[in-house]
C-alpha positions in Angstrom: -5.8 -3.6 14.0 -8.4 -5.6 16.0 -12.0 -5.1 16.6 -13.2 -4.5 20.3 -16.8 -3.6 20.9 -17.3 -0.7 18.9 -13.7 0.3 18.2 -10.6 -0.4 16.2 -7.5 -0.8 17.8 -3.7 -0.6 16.4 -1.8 -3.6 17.5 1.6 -2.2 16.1 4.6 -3.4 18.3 6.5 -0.4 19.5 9.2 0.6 22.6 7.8 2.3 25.3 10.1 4.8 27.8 11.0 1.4 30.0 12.3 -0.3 27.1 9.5 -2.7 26.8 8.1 -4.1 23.7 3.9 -3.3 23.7 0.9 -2.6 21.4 0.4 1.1 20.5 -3.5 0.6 21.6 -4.6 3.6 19.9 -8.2 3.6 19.8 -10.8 4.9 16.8 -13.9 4.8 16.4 -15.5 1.7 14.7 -17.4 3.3 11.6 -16.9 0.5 8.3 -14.4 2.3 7.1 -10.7 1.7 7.0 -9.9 5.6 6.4 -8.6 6.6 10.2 -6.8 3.4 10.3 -5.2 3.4 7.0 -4.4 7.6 7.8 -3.1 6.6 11.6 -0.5 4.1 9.9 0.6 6.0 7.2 1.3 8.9 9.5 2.7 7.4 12.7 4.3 4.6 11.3 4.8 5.3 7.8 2.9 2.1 6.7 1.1 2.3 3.4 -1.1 0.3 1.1 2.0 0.2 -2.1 4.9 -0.5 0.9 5.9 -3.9 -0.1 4.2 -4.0 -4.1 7.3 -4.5 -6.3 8.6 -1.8 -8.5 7.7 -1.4 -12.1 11.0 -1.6 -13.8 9.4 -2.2 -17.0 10.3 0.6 -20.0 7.2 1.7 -22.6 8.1 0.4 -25.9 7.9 2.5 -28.8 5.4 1.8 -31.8 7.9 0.2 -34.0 9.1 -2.2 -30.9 5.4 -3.4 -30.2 5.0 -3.9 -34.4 8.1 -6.2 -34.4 7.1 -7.7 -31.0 3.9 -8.6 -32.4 5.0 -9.2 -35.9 2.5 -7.0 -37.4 3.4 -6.1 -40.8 2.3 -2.2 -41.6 0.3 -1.5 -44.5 2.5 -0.8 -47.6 0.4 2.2 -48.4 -0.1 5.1 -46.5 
């Protein structure tokens, strides 16, 4: 997106009907916010905020895994 007088304007490359590469140029109001041109990618383009954030693969340990990870030693008492 650029800024241009008192609008925002997507600058997404797409194909138009004569095979030429352009900028979609859709136009919104310049108000501070980033919510029409977060929605407008997210729905046109399918371009979101968590696109490229790498998985988290990790697996939740259970209690006894984080007491030997962090070599706590339990109370011999209950």
């Amino acid at each position: 997106m650029i800024q241009e007088n008192e609008y925002d304007i997507c600058q997404v490359l797409v194909i138009n009907l004569q095979n030429e590469e352009i900028c979609c140029g859709q136009q919104f109001l310049h108000d501070g916010s980033t919510g029409n041109m977060a929605n407008h990618l997210r729905e046109k383009y399918d371009i979101h905020e968590k696109m490229n954030k790498p998985k988290d693969n990790s697996i939740q340990l259970t209690i006894p895994q984080v007491v030997e990870k962090a070599k706590i030693k339990p109370h011999k008492k209950p």
